[in-house]
N, C-alpha and C positions, 0 to 999 in steps of 0.2 A: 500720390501714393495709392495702391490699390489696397481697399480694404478691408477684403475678402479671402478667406483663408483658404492657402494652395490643397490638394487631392496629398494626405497624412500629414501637414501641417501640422507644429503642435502649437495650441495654444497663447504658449509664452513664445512664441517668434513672433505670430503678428504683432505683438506688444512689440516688440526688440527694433520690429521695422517702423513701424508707427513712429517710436520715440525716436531712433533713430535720423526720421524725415524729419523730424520737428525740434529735433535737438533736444539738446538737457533739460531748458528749461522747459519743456514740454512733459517731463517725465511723469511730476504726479497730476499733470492737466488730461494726459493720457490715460493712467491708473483712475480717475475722477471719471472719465466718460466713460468708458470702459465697464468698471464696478461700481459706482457713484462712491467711492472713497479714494484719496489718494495715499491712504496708508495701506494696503493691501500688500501681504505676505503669500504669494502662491509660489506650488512648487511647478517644476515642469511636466509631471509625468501626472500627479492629480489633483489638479487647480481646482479652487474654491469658489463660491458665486459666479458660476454660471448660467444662471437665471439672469443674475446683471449683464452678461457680456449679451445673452439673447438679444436685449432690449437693442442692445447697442451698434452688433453687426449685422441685426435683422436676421440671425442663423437661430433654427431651432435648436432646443436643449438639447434633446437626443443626437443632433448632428454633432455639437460637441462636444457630447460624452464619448460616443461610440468612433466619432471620424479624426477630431483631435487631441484626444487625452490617450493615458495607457489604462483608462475603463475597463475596455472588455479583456484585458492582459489578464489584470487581477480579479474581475466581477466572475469569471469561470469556475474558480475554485473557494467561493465564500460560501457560507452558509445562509438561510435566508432574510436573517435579522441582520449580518453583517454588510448584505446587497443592499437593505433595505438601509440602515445608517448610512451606508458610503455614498448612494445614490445622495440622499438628502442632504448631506453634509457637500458634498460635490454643488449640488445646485443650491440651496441657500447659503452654505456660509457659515459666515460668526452665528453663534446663537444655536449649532446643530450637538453642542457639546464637546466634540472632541474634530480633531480635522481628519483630511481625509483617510492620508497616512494613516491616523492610526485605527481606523477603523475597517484598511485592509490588513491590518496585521504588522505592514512592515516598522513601525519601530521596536518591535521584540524578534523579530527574523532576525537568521543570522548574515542572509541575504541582501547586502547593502545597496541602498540605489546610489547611482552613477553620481558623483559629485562634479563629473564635467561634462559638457555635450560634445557628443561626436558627430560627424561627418562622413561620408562618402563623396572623395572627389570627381568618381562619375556621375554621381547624380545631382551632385556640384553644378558640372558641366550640362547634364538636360535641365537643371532646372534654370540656368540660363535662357539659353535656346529656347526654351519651350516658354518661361513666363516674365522671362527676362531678369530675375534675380534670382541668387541662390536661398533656401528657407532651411530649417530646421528638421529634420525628419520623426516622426515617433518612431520607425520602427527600428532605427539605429541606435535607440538610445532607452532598451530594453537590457535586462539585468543579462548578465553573461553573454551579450554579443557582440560581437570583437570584430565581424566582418559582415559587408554587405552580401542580404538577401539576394539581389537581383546581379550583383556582379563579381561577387565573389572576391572582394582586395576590402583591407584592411582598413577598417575605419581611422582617422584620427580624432583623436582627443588633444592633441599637442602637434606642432608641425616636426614633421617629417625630418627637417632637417636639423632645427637650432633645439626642437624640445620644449619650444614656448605655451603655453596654456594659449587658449583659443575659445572657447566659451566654457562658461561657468550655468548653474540650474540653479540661481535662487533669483528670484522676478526682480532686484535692482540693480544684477551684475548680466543677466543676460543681453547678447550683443547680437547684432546681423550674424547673418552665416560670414564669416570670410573668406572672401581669396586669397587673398596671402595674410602671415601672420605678421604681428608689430615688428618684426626684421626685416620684415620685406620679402621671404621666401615665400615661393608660389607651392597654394595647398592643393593645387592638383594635380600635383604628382601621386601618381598608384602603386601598393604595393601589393604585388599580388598574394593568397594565401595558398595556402601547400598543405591547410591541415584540414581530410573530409569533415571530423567532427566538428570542426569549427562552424562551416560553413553550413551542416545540419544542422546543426543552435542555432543558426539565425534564422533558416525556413523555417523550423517549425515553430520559433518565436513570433515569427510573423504569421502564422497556422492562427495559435493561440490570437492577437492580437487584434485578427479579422472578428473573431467571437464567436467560433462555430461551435462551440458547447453551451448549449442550452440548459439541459438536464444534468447538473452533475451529480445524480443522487444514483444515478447505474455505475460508477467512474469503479468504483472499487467492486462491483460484481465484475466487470472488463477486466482488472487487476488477476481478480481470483480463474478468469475463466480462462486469461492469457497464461496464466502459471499451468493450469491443468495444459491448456494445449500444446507448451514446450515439453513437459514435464519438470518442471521445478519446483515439483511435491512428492517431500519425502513417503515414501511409500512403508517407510519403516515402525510408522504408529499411528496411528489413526489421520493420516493425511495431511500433519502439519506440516506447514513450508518450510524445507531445508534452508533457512536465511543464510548458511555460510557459504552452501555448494551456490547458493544463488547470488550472494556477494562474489565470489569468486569468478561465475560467468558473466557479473556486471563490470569490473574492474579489468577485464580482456575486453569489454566493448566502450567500456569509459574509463582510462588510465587516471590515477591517485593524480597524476601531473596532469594530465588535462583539466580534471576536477579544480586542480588550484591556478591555473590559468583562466576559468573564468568566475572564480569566486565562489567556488562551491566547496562546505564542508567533506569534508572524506568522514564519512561515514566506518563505524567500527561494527564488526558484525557481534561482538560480544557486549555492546549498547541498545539495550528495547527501545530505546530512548531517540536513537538516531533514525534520523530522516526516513533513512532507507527503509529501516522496520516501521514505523511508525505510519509512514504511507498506505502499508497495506493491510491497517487496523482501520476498520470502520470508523472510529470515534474520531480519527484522524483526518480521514482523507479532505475532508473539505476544507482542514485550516492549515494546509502545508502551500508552501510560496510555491508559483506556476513553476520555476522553472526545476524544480522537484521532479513533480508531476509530466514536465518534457521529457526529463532525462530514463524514467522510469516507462513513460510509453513508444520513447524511441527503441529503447532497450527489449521490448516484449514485444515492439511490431514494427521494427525502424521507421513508421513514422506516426504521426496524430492520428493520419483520415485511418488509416489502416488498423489503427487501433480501437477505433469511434467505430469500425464496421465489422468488430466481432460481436460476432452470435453467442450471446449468452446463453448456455446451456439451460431447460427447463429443469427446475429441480424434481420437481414432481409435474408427471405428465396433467395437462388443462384437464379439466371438465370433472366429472366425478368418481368419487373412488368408493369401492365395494365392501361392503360390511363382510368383517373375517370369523364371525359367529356362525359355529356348524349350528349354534341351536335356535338362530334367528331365521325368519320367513323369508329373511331377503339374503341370506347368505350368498357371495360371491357377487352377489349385486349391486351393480353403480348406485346405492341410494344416500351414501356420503356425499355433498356439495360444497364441503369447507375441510380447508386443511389449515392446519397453526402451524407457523412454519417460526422454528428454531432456529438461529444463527447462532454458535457455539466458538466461546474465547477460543483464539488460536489452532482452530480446528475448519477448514474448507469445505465441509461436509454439510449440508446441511439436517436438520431432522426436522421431521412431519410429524403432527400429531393429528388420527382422524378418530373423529367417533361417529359412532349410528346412531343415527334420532330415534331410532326403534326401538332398540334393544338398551341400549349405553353402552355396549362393548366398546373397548377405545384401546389403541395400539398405537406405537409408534413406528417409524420405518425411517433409517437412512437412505436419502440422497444422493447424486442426483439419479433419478428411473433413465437405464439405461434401455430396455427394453419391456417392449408391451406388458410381459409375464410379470416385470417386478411389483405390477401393482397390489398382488397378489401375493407378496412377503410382509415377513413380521420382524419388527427388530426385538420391541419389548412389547407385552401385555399391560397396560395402564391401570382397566381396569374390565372385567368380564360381567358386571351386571348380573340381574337377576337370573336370566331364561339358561347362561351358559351354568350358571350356580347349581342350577337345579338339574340339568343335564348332570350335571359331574357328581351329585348325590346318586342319581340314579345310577350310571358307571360304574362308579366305585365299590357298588353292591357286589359286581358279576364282572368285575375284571380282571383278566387272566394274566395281567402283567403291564407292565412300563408299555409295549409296542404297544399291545390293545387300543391303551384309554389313546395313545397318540394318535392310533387309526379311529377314534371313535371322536375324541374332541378336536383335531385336527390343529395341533399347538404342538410345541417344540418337543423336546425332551427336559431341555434343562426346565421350562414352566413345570414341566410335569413332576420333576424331581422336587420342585421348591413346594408346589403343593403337596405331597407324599411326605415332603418333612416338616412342614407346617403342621401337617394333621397324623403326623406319629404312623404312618403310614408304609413305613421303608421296606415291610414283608412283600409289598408286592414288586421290588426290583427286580424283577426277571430272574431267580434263581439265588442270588446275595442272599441270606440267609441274615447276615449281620453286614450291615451297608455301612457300619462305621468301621468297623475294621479294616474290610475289603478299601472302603477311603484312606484308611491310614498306612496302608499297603503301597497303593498307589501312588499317593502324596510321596511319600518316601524314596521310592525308588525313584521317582520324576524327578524330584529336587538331585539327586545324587547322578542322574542322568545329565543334570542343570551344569549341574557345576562342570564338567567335561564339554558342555557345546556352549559356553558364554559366548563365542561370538556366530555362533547360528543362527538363521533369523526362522521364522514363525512356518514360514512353510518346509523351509528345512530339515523344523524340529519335526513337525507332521510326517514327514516324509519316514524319518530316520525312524522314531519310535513312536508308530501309527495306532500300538496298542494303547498305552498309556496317555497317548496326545488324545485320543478320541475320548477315551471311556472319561477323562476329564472333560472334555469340552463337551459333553453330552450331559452328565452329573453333576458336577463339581468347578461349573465354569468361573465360576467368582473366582473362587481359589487359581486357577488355570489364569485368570487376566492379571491377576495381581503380581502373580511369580515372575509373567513373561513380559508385563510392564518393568518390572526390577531389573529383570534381564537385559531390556533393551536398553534402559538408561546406560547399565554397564555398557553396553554398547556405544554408546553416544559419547558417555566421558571418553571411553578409549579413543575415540573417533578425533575427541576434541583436546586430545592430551597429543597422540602422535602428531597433529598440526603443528601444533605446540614446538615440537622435539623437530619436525621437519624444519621449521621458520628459524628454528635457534639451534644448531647441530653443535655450536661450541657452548652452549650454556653446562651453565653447572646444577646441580640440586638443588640447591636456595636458589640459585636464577631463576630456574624452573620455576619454582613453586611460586615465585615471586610476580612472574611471566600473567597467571590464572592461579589465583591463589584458592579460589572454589575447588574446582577440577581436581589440584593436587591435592586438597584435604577431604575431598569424596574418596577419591581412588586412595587413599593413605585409609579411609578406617573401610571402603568397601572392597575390594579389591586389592590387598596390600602385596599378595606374590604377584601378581602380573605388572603393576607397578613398578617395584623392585628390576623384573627382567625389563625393565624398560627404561631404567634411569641409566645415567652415565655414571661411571666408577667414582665411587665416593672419595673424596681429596682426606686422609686419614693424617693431617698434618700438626697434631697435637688440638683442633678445636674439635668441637663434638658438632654433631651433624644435626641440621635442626630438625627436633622431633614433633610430630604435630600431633596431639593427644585433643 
């Protein structure tokens, strides 16, 4: 017997063959030279004391991590403590505290590994030819893969013909590869497959399986930067990702029925909870099973490599950025060298925060600099320091109005308004004589503006009533975010209510409500007339209709 392990061999085959030549009673004399125990419980996909088998087929460690285990399958997507457990438990063994399994995660996945070994009967056929027997393959015997990599027809786990089981994954039931099954039907007959997705699962299974992700601490900037490059970011509030419109164009690329053909949860897009969301939350990404992560970067770049070769956008352009103080020596000057950089729940944006070592002026700026000029914006004031302090006592002496100090300290309007009403100051708004009133003016009419464009969105509103959009977002912007955040929610429920009413057109009112029982009791105490024109005629059959208070 040869016994040396074939090119993706796994592990638990040369065992199978070994024991095989030497017969039964060879079994734990085989598990004894092997591991130096003959009580050894290893799986197929990540065997344990492999350090022992070193010794014994004269193969380095690393060769049977990486060339005969599913290793580098799952070592891609772990954190660094959990590469660091599974390596060691992988090569010593008993004693490493817990096995391999579970230190990749998979016995809390809801992703089950294979309970039988599969086959491909064309590689059946060369691995005859080519070494004289047939072996076990790794990369047929990867979660969700149903058909062979290299030729496209359908693995079996059971013969083809009679249905008989054919190998089993736990190290005292694993058997040779066979030619025919205990019937005597021959297993290499082919059948071919007919479905592309099927056959994309298994190349870039075996993508994954080679190990070409080294780094996966970029895996989810790739995520975010892949979502910006299709657009599947809501553009409707501060750039979070539309999860529904983006379930929606993942389930036209991966069907509910494909999903459960190869063992994957269907994800629900009103679950934060579910895979699909949970993927593209930093805290997540590195402890979601690979083939998550396949289906998710097939989906934003039909394949791995193409996905590995976006260019993640600079959030803030390299090198240094310019202190924004008119009353600093270095004003407009690269003398900033550090940026604190913000990652924001649920939000794709990022934010900077820079200060001057000169002065301490310190601002923040939204992400990412699209162009050279942006470096030279202000989102919010942090904090202005002494030098600008002292400039704006002087100002304020001999200032002829709101425009002035703006052209004199070169800061927003609204900064200028929140200082002016900090310091009791509102005589000098450009003419307003009484800047509360003139606000309560505004505020009023805007709200009553409100309520007639509830489903306009932001530039719309600017568009339509430029007087009152402005003079608020100049003045009164707090006020102005808060109305038009209310606003859009209203928008959102609507959004997520017609879904609702579209998916179910025979539903009734308690169906409905029953359907998204949140939705219907937001739109029930915020929005109760547009609701109303949007439910289906109430069934008045002597019961009362349920009221949600």
């Amino acid at each position: 017997m040869n016994d040396k392990l074939y090119p993706d061999e796994l592990v638990c085959s040369l065992i199978a063959r070994k024991v095989h030549y030497l017969g039964k009673k060879g079994y734990k004399r085989t598990l004894h030279s092997m591991f130096g125990s003959p009580h050894v419980q290893n799986k197929y996909d990540l065997p344990s004391r492999l350090e022992d088998l070193s010794h014994a087929t004269n193969l380095e460690v690393d060769e049977l991590l990486y060339n005969h285990t599913l290793y580098p399958y799952y070592y891609s997507f772990l954190t660094d403590k959990q590469r660091e457990n599974l390596t060691r438990s992988m090569i010593k063994g008993a004693g490493t505290g817990r096995s391999p399994n579970q230190y990749a995660g998979l016995t809390r996945s809801l992703i089950r590994s294979n309970t039988q070994l599969f086959l491909c009967p064309l590689c059946m056929k060369e691995d005859i030819n080519s070494v004289g027997e047939p072996y076990w393959h790794r990369a047929h015997q990867l979660p969700g893969v149903l058909v062979c990599y290299k030729h496209n027809v359908m693995l079996h786990s059971c013969c083809p013909t009679c249905k008989s089981a054919i190998g089993f994954t736990t190290i005292n039931e694993i058997c040779i590869t066979p030619a025919f099954c205990a019937s005597g039907h021959n297993l290499t007959l082919t059948v071919q497959n007919h479905d592309e997705n099927l056959f994309i699962v298994a190349v870039e299974s075996y993508t994954l399986l080679r190990g070409i992700i080294s780094d996966n601490t970029i895996i989810q900037q790739k995520y975010l930067q892949a979502l910006r490059n299709k657009g599947h970011i809501n553009k409707l509030r501060t750039s979070v990702i539309d999860h529904h419109f983006l379930m929606e164009q993942f389930f036209e690329r991966f069907s509910p029925e494909f999903l459960r053909v190869i063992h994957v949860d269907i994800p629900q897009s009103d679950n934060k909870q579910s895979w699909f969301r949970k993927i593209l939350r930093n805290q997540y990404t590195k402890n979601m099973h690979p083939i998550y992560h396949l289906l998710m970067m097939v989906f934003l770049s039909n394949t791995i490599a193409s996905f590995l070769n976006i260019s993640i956008e600079k959030d803030f352009n390299a090198g240094r950025w310019p202190c924004l103080n008119v009353a600093c020596n270095f004003y407009r000057e690269k003398v900033i060298n550090r940026v604190i950089q913000e990652k924001r729940e649920g939000n794709v944006k990022p934010l900077g925060v820079f200060e001057c070592p000169y002065c301490g002026f310190t601002y923040s700026r939204v992400g990412p600099d699209k162009k050279r000029d942006d470096i030279y914006k202000i989102h919010h004031i942090l904090k202005t320091g002494d030098l600008w302090d002292k400039k704006w006592e002087e100002i304020i002496k001999i200032a002829k109005g709101v425009k002035h100090l703006i052209r004199e300290l070169k800061v927003s309007g609204t900064y200028i308004l929140k200082k002016l009403r900090d310091n009791n100051l509102t005589h000098l708004l450009g003419g307003h004589e009484d800047f509360t009133k003139a606000q309560e003016v505004v505020r009023e009419r805007f709200t009553i503006f409100l309520r007639d464009h509830k489903s306009t969105s932001r530039t719309e509103l600017a568009q339509i009533n430029r007087r009152d959009y402005w003079w608020l977002r100049n003045y009164d912007r707090e006020w102005l975010e808060q109305i038009l955040t209310n606003n859009e929610l209203v928008l959102k429920k609507r959004k997520l209510f017609l879904e609702i009413t579209r998916k179910n057109p025979k539903a009734t009112r308690t169906e409905l409500s029953e359907i998204n029982d949140v939705v219907y009791r937001w739109l029930w105490r915020n929005d109760y007339d547009w609701l109303q024109n949007h439910l289906p005629p109430s069934r008045r059959s002597g019961k009362r209709l349920r009221h949600l208070e």
